[in-house]
N, C-alpha and C positions, 0 to 999 in steps of 0.2 A: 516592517515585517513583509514577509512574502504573503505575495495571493496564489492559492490553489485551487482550483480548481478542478473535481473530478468526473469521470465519465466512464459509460463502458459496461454499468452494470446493465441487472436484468435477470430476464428467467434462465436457468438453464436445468437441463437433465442431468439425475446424478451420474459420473463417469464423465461428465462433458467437458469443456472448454472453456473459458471465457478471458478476453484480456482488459483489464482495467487501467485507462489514460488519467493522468494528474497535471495540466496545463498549470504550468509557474510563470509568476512575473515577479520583478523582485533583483533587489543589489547582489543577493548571496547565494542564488540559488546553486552555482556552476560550484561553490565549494561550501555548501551545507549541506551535510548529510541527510538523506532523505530515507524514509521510512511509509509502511504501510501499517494502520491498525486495524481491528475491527469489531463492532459491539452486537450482540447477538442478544435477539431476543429476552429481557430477563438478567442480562447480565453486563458486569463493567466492560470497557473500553477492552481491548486485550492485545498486546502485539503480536504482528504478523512477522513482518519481514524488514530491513533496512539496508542500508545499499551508500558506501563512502561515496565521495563528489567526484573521485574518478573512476568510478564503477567497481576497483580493484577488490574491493573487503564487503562481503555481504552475511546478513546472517538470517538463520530464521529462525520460527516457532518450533517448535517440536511437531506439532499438530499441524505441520503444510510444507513439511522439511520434505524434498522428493518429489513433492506434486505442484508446489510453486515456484516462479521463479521472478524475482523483480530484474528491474533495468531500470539503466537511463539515457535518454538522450541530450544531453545539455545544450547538444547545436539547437534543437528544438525544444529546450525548455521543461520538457516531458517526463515524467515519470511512469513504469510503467508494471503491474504485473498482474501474471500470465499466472492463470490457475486451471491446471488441469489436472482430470479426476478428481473431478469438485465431488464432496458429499453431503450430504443434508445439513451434518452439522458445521459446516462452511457457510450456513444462510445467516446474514449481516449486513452491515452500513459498513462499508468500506470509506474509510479516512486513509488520506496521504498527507503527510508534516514534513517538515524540513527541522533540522539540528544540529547545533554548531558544535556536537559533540558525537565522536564518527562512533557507532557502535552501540548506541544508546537503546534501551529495549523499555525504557521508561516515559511513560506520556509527558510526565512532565518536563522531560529535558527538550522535548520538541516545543520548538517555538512559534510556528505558525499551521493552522490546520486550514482543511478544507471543508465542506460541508457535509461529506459522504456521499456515494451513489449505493445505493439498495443491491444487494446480489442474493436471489431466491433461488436455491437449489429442490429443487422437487421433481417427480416423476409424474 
C-alpha cells in the first residue's frame, strides 16, 4: 500500500484560507485515485473531495462544493486541497487515501490512509 502522509493544518479564521499537502510514496500512487475525508468532532469519517490519477474527474461533498478545491501533483507525489471560506463547521482531522476505484465517495473503497492533520476553524 501507499504511504501518506499529511500536512498543512492548523488554526485558521472563519472566511480564511488554508492549503492541505498529502506526501505519497508508493507503486500506484500516479494512477490511484486519490481523495480527502474528514471526521469532526462527535462524529464518523465523512467524505470531502476526490480527484482521478490524471486530475481530469473530481468530485465533491455538497457541504465544500465552491469553497474547496482538491489537486494533484504526481511529478511530486502530492496531493493537495485548498479550502477556502473555511467555516466553523469545517473543524476536523483531515485524511488523504488513495483508491483504485476513480470516483469512490466511500471510505471503504480507499485503500491506504494517512494519519490526518487537525484543521480548527474559529474566530
Amino acid at each position: 500500500q501507499v504511504r501518506l502522509v499529511e500536512s498543512g493544518g492548523g488554526l485558521v479564521q472563519p472566511g480564511g484560507s488554508l492549503r492541505l499537502s498529502c506526501a505519497a510514496s508508493g507503486r500506484t500512487f500516479s494512477r490511484d485515485a486519490m481523495g480527502w475525508f474528514r471526521r469532526a468532532p462527535g462524529k464518523e469519517r465523512e467524505f470531502v473531495a476526490t480527484i482521478a490519477w490524471n486530475g481530469g474527474n473530481t468530485y465533491y461533498a455538497d457541504s465544500v462544493k465552491g469553497r474547496f478545491t482538491i489537486s494533484r501533483d504526481n511529478a511530486k507525489n502530492t496531493l493537495y486541497l485548498q479550502m477556502n471560506s473555511v467555516l466553523p463547521e469545517d473543524t476536523a482531522v483531515y485524511y488523504c487515501a488513495t483508491s483504485p476505484w476513480p470516483g469512490a465517495t466511500i471510505s471503504s473503497k480507499y485503500q491506504s490512509w494517512g494519519g490526518g492533520t487537525q484543521v480548527t476553524v474559529s474566530s
